[in-house]
TISE-358248 format. One record per atom (N, C-alpha, C): residue number from 1; chain; atom name; x, y, z. Coordinates in steps of 0.001 Angstrom, whole numbers, always signed. Layout:
BEGIN
NUM, A, CA, X, Y, Z $
...
This chain:
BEGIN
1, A, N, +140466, +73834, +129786 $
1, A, CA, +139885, +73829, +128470 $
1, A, C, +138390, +73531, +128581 $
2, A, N, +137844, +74311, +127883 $
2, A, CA, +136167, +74207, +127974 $
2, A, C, +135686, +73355, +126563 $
3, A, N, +134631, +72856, +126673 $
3, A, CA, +133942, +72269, +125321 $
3, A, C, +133011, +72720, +125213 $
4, A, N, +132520, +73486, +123910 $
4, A, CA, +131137, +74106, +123624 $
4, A, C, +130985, +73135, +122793 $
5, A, N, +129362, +72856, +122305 $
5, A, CA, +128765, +72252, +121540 $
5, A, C, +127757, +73365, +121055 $
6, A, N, +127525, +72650, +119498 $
6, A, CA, +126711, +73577, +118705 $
6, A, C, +126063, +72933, +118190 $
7, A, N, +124253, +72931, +118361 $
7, A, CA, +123612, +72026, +118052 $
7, A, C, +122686, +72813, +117317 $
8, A, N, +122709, +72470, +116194 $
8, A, CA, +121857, +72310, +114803 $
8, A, C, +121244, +71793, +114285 $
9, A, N, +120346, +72051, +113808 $
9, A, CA, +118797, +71712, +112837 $
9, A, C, +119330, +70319, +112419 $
10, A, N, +120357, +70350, +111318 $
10, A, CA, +121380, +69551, +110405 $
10, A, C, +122407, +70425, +109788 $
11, A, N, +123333, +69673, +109554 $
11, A, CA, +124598, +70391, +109244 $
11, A, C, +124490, +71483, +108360 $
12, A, N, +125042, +72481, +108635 $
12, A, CA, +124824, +73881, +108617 $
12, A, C, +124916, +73879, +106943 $
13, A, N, +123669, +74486, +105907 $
13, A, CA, +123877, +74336, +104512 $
13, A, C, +123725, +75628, +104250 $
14, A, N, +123149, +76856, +104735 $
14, A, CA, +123055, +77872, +104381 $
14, A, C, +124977, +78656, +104608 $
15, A, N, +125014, +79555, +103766 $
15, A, CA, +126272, +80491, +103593 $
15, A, C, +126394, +80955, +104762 $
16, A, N, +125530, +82002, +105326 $
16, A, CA, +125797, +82682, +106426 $
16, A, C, +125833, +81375, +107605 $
17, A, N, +125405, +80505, +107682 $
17, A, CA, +125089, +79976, +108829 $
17, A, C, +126334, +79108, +108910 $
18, A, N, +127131, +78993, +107662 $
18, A, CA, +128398, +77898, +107623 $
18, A, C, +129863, +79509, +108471 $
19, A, N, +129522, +80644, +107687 $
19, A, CA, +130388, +81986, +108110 $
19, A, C, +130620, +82126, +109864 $
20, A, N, +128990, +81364, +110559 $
20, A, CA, +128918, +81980, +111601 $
20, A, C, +129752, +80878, +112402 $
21, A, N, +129411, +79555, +111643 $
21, A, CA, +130167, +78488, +112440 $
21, A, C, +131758, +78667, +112639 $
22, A, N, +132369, +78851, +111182 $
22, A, CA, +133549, +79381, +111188 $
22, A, C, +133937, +80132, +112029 $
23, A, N, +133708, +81159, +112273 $
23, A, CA, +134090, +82261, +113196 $
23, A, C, +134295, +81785, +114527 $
24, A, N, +133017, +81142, +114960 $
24, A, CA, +132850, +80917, +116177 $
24, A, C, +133431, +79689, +116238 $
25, A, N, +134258, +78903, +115755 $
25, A, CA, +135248, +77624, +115560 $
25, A, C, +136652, +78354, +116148 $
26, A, N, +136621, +79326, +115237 $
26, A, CA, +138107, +80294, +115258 $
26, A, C, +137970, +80810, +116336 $
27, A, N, +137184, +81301, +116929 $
27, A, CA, +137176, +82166, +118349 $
27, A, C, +137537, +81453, +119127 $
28, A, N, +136900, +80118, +119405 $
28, A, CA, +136694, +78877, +120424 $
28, A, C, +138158, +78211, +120401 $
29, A, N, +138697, +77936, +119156 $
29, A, CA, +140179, +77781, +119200 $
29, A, C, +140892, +78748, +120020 $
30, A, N, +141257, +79815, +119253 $
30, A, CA, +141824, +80685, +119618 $
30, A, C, +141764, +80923, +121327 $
31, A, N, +140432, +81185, +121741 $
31, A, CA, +140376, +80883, +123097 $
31, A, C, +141395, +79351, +124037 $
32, A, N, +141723, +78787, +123047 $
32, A, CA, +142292, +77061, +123972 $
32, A, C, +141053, +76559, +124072 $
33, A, N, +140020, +76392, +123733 $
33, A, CA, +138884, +75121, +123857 $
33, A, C, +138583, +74240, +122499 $
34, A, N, +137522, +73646, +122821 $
34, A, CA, +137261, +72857, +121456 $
34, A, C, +135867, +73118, +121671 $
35, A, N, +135385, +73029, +120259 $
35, A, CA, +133684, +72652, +119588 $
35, A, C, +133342, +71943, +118634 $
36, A, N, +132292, +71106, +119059 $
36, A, CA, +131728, +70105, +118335 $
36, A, C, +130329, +70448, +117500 $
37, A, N, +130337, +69841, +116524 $
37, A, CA, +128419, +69995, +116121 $
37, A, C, +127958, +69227, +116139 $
38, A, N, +126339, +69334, +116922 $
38, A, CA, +125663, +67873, +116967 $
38, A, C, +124323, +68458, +116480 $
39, A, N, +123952, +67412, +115080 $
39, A, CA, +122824, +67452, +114925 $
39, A, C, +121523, +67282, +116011 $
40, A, N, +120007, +67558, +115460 $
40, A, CA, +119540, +67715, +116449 $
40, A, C, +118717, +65982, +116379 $
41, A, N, +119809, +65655, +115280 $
41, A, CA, +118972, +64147, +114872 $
41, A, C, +119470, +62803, +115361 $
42, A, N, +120692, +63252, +116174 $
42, A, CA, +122121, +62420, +116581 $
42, A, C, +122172, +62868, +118303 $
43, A, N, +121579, +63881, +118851 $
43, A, CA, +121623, +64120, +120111 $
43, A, C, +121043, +63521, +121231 $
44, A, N, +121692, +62858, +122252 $
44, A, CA, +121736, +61987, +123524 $
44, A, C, +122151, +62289, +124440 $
45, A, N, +121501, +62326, +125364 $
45, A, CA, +121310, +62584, +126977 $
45, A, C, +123182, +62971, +127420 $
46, A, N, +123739, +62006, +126741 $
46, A, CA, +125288, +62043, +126753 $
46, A, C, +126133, +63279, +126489 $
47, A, N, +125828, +64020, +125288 $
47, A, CA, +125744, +65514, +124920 $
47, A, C, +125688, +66913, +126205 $
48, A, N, +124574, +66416, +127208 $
48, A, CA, +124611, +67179, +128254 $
48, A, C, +125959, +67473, +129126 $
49, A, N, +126652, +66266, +129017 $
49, A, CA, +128066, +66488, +129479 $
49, A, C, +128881, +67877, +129042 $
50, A, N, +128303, +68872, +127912 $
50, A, CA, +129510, +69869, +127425 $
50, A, C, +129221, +70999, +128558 $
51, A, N, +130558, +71556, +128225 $
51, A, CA, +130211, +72768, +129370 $
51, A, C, +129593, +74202, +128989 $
52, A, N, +129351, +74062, +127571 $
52, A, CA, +127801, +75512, +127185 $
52, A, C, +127738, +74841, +125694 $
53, A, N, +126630, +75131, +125812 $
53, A, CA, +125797, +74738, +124335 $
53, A, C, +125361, +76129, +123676 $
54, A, N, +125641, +76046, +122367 $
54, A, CA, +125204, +77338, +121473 $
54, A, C, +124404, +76855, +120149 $
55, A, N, +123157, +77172, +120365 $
55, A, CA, +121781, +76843, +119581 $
55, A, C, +121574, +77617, +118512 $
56, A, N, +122327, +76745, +117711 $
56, A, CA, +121943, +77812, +116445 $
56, A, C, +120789, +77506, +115921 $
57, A, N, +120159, +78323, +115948 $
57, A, CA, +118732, +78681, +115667 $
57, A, C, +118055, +79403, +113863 $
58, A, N, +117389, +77686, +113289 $
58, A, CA, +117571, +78327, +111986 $
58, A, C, +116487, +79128, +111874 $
59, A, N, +116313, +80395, +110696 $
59, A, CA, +115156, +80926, +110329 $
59, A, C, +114175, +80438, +109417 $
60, A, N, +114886, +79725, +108636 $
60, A, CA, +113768, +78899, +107321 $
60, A, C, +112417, +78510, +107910 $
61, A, N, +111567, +77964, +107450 $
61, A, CA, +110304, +77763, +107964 $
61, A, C, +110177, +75790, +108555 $
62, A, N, +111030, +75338, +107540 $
62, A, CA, +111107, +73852, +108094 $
62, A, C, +111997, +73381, +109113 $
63, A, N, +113024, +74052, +108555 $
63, A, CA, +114086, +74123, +109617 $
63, A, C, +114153, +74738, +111115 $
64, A, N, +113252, +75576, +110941 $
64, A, CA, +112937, +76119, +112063 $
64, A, C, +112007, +75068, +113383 $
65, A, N, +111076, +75143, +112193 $
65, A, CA, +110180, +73916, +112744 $
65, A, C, +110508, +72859, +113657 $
66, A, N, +111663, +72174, +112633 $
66, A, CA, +112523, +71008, +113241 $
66, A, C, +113318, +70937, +114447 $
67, A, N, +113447, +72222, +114086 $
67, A, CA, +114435, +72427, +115802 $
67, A, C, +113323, +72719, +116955 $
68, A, N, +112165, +73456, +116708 $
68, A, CA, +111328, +73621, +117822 $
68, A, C, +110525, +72518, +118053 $
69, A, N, +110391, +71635, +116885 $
69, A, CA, +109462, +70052, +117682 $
69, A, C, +110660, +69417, +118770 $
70, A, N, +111906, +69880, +117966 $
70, A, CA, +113166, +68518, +118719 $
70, A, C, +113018, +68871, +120549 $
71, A, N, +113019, +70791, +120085 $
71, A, CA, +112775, +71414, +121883 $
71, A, C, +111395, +71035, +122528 $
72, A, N, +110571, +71260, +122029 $
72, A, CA, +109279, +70567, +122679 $
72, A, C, +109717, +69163, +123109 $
73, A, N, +110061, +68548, +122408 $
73, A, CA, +109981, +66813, +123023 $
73, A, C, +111248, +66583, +123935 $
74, A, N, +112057, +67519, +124034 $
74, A, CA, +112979, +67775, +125424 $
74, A, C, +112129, +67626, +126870 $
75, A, N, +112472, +66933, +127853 $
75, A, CA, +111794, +66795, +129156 $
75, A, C, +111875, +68155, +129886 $
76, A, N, +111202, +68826, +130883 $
76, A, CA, +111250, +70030, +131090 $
76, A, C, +112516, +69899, +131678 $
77, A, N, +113863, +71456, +131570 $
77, A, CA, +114377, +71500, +132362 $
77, A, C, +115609, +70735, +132201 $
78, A, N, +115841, +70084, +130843 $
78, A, CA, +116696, +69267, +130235 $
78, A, C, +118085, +69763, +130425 $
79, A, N, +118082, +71702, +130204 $
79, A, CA, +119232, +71990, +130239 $
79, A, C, +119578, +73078, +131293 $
80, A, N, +118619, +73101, +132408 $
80, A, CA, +118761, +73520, +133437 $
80, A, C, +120648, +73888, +134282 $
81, A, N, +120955, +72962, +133661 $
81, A, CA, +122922, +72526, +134522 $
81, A, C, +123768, +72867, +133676 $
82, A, N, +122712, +73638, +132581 $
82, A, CA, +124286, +73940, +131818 $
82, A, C, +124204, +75341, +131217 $
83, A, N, +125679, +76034, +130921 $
83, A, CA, +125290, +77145, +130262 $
83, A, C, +124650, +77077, +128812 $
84, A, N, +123748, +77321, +128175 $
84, A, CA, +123428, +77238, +127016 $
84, A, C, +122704, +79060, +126596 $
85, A, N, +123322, +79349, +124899 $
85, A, CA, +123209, +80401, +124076 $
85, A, C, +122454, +80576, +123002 $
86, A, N, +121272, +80367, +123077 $
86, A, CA, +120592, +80122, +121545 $
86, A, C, +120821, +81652, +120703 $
87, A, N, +120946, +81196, +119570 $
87, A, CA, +121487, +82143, +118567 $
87, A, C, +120214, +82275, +117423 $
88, A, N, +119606, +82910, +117201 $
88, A, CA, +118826, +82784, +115727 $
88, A, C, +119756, +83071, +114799 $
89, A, N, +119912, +82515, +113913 $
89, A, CA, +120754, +82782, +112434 $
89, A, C, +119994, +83151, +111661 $
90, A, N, +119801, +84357, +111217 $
90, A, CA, +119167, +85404, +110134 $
90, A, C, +118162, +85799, +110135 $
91, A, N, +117216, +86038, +109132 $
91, A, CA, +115805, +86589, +109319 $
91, A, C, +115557, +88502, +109214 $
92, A, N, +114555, +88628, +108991 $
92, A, CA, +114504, +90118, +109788 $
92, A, C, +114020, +90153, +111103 $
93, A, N, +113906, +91382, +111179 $
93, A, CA, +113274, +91689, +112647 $
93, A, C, +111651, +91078, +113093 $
94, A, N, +111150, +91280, +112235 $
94, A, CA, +109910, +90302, +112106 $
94, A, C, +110423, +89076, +112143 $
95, A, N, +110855, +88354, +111745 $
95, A, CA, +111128, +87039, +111965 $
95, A, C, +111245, +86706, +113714 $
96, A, N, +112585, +87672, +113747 $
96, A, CA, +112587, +87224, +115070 $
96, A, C, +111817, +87717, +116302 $
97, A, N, +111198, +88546, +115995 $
97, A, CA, +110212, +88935, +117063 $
97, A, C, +109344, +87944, +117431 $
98, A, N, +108883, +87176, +116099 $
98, A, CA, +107519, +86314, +116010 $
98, A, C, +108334, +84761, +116954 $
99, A, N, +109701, +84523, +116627 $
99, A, CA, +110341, +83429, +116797 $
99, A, C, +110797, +83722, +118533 $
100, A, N, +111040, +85128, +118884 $
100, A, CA, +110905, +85168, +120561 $
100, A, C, +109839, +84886, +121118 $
101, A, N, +108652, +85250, +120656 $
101, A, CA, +107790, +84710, +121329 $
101, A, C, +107288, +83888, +121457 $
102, A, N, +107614, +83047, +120518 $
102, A, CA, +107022, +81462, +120546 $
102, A, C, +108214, +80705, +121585 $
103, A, N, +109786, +81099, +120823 $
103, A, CA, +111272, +80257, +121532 $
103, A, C, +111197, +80071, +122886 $
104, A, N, +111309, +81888, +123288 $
104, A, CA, +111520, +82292, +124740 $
104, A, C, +111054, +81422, +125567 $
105, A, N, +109409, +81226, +125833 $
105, A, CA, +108846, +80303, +127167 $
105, A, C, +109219, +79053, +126743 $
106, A, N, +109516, +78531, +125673 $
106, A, CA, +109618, +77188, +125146 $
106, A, C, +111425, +77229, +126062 $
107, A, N, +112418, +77908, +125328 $
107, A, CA, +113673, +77455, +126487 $
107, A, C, +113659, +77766, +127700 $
108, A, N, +113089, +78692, +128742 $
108, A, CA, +112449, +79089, +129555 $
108, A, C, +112302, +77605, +130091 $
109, A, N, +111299, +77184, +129337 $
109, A, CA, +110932, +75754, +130130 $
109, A, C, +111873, +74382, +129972 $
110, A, N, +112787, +74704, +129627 $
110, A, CA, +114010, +73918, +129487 $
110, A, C, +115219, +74198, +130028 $
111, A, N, +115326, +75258, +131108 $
111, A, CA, +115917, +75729, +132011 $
111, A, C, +116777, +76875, +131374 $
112, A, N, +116333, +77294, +130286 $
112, A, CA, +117358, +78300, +129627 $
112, A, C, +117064, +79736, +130250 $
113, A, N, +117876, +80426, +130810 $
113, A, CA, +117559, +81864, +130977 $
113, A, C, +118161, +83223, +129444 $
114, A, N, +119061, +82618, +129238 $
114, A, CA, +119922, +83614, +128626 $
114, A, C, +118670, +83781, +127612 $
115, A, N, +118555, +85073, +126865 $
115, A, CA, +118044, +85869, +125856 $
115, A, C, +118577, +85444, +124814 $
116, A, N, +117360, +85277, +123711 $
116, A, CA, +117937, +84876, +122474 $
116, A, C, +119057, +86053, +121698 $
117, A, N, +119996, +85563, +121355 $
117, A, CA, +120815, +86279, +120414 $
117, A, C, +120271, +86419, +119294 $
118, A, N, +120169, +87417, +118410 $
118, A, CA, +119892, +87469, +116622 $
118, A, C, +121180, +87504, +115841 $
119, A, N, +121271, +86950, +115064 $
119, A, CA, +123037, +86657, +114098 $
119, A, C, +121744, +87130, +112485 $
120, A, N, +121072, +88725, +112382 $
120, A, CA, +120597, +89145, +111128 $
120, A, C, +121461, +88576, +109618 $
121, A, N, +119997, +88248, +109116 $
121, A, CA, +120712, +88223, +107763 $
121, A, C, +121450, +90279, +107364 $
122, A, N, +122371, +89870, +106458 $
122, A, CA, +123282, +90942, +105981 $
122, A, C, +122168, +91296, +104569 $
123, A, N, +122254, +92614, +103997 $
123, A, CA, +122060, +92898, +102973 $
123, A, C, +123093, +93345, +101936 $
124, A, N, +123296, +92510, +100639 $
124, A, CA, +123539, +92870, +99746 $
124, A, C, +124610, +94074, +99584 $
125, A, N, +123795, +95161, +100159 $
125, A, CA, +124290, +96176, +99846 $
125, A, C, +126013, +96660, +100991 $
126, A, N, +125821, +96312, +101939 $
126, A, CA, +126261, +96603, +102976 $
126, A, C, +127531, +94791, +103544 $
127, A, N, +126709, +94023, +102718 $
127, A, CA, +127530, +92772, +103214 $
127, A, C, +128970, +92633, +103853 $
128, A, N, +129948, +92923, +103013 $
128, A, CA, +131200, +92558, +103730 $
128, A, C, +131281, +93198, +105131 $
129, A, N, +130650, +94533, +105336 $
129, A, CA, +130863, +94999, +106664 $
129, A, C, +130307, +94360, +107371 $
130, A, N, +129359, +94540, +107194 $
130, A, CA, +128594, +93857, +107843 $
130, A, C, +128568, +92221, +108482 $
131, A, N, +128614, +91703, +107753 $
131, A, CA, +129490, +90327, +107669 $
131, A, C, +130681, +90279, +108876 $
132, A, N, +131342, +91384, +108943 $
132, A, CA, +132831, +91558, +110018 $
132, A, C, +132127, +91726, +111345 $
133, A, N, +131217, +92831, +111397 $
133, A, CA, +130131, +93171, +112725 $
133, A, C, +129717, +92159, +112844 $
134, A, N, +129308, +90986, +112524 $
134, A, CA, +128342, +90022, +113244 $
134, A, C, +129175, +88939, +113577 $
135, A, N, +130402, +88639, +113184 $
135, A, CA, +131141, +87671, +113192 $
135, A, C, +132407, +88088, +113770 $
136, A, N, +132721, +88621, +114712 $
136, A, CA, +133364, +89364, +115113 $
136, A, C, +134437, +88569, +116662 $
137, A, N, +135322, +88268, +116775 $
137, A, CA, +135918, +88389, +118202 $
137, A, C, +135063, +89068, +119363 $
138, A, N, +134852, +90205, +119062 $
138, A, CA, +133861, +91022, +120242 $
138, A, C, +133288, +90853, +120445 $
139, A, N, +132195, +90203, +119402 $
139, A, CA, +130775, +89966, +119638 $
139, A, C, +130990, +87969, +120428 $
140, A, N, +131991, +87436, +119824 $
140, A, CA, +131584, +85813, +120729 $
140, A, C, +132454, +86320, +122666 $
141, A, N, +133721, +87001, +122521 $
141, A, CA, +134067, +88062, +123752 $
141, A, C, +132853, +88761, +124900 $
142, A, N, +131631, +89140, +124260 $
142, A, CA, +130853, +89816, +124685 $
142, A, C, +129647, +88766, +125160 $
143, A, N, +129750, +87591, +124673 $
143, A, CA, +128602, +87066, +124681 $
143, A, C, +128580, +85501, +125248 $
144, A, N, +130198, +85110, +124865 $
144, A, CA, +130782, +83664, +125673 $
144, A, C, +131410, +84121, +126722 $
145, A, N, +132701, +84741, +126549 $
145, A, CA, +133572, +84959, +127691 $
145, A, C, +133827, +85007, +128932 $
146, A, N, +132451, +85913, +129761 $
146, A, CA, +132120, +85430, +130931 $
146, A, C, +131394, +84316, +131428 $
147, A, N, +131890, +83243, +130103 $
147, A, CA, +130912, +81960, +130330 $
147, A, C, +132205, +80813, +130825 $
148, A, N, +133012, +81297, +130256 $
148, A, CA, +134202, +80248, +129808 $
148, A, C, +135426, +80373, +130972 $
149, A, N, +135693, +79492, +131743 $
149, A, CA, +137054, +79587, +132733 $
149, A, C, +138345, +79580, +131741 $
150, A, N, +138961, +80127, +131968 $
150, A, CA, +140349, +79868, +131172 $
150, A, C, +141788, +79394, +132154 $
């Protein structure tokens, strides 16, 4: 049994960002493991113990903020020993373009290799499908799975 941790800004208040937790709760079950959420306001050296961390990554402008001062004041290389997945949760493409280039060398220097994931906001028009595509079995399959011993 594996333990992922999911570390967040603060407890997840946006819709989509509560949808994505869900899913990826249900996947992580379903798989036989467990996941925890740890704020980024409650997190201790102790935390490093999980066996992959998945960074949900907010788009808002404060929230965003908050999570990239918390990574700056990380010692270099903090998470070097472990698997870790940062996720951006929503935005457009502009958003996240502007947010790779600032994120990238910033986890980079915190031993992260993996590529940021984008979890797009949905439009309106298109939602429920859409909504199924991003939250999907396949997509945490495609993106945990060869992370996780079973």
């Amino acid at each position: 049994m594996a333990h992922l941790t999911m570390l967040t800004e603060n407890p997840l208040i946006n819709k989509q960002d509560k949808m994505f937790k869900a899913q990826l709760e249900t996947w992580v079950l379903q798989q036989g493991h467990e996941l925890s959420e740890v704020s980024i306001t409650t997190f201790t050296p102790d935390h490093l113990e999980t066996d992959i961390f998945i960074l949900a990554i907010p788009v808002e402008q404060d929230a965003y903020q908050a999570f990239k001062r918390f990574l700056q004041s990380l010692p270099e290389n903090t998470f070097r020993d472990n698997q870790v997945f940062p996720f951006i949760l929503g935005g457009t493409m502009a958003h996240v373009s502007i947010m790779e280039l600032y994120l990238q060398p910033l986890l980079n220097r915190l031993g992260i290799i993996e590529a940021l994931t984008i979890v797009p906001k949905s439009t309106k028009s298109q939602k429920q499908q859409y909504v199924k595509q991003l939250f999907s079995q396949s997509r945490f399959n495609q993106f945990l799975q060869p992370y996780i011993a079973i």
